[in-house]
N, CA, C and O of each residue as an XYZ file, in Angstrom:
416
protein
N     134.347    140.650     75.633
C     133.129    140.524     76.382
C     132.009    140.110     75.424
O     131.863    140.789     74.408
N     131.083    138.911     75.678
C     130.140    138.207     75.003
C     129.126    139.440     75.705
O     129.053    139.779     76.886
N     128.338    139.997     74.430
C     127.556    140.760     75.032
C     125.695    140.196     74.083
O     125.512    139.377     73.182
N     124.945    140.861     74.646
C     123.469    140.372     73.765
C     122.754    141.812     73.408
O     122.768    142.785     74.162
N     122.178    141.766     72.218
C     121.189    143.415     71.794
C     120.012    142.363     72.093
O     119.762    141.162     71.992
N     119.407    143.667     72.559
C     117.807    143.655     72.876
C     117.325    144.891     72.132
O     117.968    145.909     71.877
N     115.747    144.523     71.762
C     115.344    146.157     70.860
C     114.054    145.758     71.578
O     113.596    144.661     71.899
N     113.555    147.208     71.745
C     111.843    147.637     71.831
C     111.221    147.546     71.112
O     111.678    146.906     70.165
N     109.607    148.114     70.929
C     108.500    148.154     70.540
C     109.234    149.660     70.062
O     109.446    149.893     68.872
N     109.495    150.385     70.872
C     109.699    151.900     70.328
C     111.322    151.900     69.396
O     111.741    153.014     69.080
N     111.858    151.117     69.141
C     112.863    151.017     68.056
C     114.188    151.011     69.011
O     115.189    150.443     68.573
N     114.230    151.601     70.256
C     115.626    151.405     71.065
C     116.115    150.003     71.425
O     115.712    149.040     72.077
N     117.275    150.381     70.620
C     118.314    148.818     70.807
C     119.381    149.106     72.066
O     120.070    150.107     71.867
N     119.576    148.580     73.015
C     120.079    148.214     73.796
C     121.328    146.749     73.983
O     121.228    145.586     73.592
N     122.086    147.227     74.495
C     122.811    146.146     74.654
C     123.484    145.272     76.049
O     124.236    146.042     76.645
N     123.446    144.389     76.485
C     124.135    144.116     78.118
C     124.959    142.999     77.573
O     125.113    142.563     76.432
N     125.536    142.606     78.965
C     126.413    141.276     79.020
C     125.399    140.213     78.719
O     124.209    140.388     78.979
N     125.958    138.870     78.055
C     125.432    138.473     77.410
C     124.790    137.176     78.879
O     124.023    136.258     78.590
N     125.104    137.313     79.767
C     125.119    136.914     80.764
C     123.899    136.972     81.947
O     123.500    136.294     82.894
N     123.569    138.282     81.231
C     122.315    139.344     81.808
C     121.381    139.125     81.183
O     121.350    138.643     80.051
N     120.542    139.439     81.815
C     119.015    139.686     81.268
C     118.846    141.473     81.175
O     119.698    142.106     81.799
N     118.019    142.089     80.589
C     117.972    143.150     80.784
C     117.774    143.808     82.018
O     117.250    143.044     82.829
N     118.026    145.101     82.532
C     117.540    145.459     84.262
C     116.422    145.490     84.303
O     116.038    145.559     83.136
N     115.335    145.478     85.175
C     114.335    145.844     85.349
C     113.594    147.667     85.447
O     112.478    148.172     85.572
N     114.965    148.110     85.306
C     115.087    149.655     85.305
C     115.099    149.413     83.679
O     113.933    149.363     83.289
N     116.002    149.252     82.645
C     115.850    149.237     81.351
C     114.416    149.112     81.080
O     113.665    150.064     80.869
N     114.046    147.725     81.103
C     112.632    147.337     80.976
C     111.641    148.557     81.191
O     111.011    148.859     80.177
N     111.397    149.278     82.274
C     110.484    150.249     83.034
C     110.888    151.413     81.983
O     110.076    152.158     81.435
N     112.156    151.431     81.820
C     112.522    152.801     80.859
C     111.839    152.555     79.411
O     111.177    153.463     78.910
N     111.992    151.427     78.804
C     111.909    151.289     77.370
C     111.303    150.575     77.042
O     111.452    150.403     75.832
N     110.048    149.484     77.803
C     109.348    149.034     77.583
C     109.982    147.196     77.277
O     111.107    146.701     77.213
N     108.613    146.658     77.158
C     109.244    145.318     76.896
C     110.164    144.859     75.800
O     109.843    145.368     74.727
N     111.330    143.965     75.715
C     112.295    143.849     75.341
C     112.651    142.754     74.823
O     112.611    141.782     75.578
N     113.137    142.516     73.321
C     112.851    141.299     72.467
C     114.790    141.020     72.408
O     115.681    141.793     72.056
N     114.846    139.696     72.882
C     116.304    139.405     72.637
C     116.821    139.309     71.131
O     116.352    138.329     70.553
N     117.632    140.051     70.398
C     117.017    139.695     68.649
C     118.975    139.295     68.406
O     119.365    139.150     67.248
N     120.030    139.157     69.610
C     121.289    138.488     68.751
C     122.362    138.744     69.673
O     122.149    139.490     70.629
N     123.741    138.099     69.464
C     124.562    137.805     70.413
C     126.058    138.643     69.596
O     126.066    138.754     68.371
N     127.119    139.120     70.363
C     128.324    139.323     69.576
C     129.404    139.270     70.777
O     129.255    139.096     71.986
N     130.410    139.461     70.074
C     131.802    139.725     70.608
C     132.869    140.872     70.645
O     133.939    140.934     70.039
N     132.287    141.782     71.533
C     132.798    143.246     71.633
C     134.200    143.048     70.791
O     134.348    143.715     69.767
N     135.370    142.010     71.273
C     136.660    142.030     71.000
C     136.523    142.095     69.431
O     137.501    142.573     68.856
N     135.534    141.718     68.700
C     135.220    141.887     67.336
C     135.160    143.019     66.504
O     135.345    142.963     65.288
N     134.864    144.208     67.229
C     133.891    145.328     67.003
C     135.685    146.238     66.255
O     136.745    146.056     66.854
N     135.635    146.853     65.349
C     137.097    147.292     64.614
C     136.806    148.997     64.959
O     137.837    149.657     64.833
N     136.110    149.459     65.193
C     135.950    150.382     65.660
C     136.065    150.841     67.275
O     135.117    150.853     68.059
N     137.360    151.192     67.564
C     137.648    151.331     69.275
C     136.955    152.403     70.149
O     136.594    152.295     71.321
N     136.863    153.349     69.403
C     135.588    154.433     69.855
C     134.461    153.803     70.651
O     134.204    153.913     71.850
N     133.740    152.989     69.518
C     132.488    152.444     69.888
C     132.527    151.572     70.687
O     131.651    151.414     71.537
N     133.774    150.683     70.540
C     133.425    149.891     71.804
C     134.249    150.398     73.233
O     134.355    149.783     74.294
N     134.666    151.436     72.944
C     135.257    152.243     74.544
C     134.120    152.318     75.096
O     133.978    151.676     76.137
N     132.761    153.263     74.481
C     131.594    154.161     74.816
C     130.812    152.154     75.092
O     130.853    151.735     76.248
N     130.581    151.790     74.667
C     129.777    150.765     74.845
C     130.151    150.156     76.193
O     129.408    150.293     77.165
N     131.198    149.543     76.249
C     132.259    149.097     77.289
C     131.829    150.350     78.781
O     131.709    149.756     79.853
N     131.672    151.512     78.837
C     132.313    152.179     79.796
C     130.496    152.293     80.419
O     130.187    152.393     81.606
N     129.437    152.236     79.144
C     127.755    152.388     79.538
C     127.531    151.022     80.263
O     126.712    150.938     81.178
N     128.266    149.959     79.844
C     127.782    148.804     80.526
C     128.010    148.483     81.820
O     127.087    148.131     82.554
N     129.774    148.610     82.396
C     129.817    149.191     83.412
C     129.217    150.056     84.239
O     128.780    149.572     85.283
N     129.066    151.295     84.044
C     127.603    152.199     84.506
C     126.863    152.163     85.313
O     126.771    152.444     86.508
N     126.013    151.574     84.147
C     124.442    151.165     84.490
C     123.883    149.347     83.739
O     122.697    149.051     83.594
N     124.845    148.569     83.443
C     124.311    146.921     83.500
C     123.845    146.947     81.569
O     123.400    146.023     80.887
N     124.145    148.233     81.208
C     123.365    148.058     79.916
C     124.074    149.536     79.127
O     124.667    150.423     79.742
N     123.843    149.509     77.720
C     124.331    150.731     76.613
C     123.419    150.548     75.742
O     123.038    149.448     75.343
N     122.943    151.803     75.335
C     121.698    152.718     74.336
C     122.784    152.403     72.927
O     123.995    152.619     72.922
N     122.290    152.064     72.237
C     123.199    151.851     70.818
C     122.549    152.536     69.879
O     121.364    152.583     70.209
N     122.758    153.152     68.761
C     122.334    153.883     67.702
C     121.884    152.859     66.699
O     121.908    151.719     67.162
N     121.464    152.953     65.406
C     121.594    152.082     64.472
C     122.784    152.192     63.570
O     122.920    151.369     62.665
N     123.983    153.514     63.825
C     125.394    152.913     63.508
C     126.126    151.878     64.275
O     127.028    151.165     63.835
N     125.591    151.879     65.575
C     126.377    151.228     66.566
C     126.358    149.941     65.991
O     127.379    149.477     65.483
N     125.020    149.163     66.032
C     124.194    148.215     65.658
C     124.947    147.488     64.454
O     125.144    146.277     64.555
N     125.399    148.213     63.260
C     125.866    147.937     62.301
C     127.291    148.030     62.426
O     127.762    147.330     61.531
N     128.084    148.487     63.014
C     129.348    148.467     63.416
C     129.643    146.937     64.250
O     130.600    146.177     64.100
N     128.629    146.824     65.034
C     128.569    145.227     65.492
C     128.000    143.913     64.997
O     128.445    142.790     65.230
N     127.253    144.146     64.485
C     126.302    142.972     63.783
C     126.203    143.035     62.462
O     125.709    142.078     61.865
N     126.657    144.181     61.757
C     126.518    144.473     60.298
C     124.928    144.737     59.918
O     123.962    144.345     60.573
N     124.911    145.314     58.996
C     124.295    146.003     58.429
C     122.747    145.569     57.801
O     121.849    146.261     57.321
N     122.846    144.386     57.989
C     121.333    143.543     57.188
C     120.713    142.646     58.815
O     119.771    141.854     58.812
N     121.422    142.990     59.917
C     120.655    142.135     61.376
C     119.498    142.410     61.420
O     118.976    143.510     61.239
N     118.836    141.041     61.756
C     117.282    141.296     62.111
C     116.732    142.545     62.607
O     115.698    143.063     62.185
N     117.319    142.904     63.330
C     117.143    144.163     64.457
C     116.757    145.512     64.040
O     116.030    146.381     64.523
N     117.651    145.383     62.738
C     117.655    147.036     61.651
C     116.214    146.483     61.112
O     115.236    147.221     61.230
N     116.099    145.404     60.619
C     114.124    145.443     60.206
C     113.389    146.150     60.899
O     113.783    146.768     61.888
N     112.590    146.151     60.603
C     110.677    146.415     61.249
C     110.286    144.756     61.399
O     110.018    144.075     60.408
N     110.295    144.245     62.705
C     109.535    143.356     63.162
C     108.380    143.858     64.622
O     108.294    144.886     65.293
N     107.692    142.632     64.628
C     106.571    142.615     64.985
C     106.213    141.900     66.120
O     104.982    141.903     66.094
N     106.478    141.461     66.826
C     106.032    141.038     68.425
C     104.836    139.910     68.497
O     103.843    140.435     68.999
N     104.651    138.785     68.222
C     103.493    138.130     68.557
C     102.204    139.222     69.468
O     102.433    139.261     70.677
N     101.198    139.891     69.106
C     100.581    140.759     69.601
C      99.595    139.394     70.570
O      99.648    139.490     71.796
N      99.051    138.625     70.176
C      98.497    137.849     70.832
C      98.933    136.875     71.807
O      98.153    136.143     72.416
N     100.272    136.873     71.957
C     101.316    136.030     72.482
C     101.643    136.967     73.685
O     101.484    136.311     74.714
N     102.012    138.164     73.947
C     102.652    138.601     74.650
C     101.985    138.951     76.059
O     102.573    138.977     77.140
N     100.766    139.187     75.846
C     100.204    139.540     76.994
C      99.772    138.657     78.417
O      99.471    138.900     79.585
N     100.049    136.806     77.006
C      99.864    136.170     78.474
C     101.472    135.652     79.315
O     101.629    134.949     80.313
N     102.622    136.425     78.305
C     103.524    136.047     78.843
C     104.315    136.635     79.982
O     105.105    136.169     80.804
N     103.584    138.388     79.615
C     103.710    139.055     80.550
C     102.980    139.165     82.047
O     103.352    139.769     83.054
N     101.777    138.332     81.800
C     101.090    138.105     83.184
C     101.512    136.862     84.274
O     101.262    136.701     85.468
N     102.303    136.036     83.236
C     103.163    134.838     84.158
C     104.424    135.450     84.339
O     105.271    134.842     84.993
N     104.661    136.485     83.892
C     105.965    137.503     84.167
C     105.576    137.694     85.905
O     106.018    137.115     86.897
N     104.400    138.934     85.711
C     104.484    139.487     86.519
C     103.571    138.459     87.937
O     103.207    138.947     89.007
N     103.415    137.214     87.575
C     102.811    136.400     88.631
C     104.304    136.156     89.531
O     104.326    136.269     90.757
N     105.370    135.852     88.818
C     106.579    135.285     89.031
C     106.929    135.885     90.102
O     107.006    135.493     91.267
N     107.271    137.524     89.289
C     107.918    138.401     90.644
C     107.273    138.975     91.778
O     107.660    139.781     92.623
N     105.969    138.242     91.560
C     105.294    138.344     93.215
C     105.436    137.447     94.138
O     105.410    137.634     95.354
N     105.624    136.229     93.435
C     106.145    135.536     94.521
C     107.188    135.428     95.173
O     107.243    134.651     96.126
C-alpha cells in the first residue's frame, strides 16, 4: 500500500493512503496539515508496525505515527523529524480559498 505522512504545526505525524487527502476529521483534530513524503508500507521490515499502521488506516482513513514509526519508514534524517516552518504569511490566504471552496 502507497501510503503519504502528513505532520502538524503541533509535531503529530500522521499517515493515510497515498490516494487520500487527509479527513476533514484529522484536520479538525490536529490542525492544518503539511504533506512532507510518500512510502511503501510493503517496504517497512518491521511487521508489528506495519500490522498497527495497516489496521489504523482501515479504521479511521488515517494512523497517528510516533517518531519511531516515522523512522522505521522513511529513515531517520526525513524532512519531517526536522523543525520546519510553514510559510506564516502564505497560509492564511490559502486557507480562506480553502474554506471559500467548501462552501460552495
Amino acid at each position: 500500500m502507497d501510503v503519504a505522512l502528513y505532520a502538524s504545526d503541533f509535531g503529530i505525524l500522521l499517515l493515510v493512503p497515498a490516494c487520500m487527502h487527509p479527513s476533514q476529521d484529522a484536520e479538525r483534530r490536529y490542525g492544518p496539515l503539511e504533506w512532507c513524503g510518500r512510502a511503501n508500507l510493503g517496504d517497512v521490515s518491521d511487521t508489528d508496525v506495519r500490522a498497527r499502521i495497516e489496521t489504523d488506516v482501515v479504521r479511521s482513513t488515517y494512523a497517528l505515527l510516533t517518531v519511531r514509526d516515522v523512522q522505521a519508514l522513511f529513515g531517520s534524517d526525513h524532512p519531517c523529524l526536522r523543525h520546519h516552518h510553514r510559510p506564516q504569511g502564505l497560509w492564511p490566504r490559502f486557507q480562506r480559498r480553502r474554506d471559500a471552496s467548501v462552501r460552495t
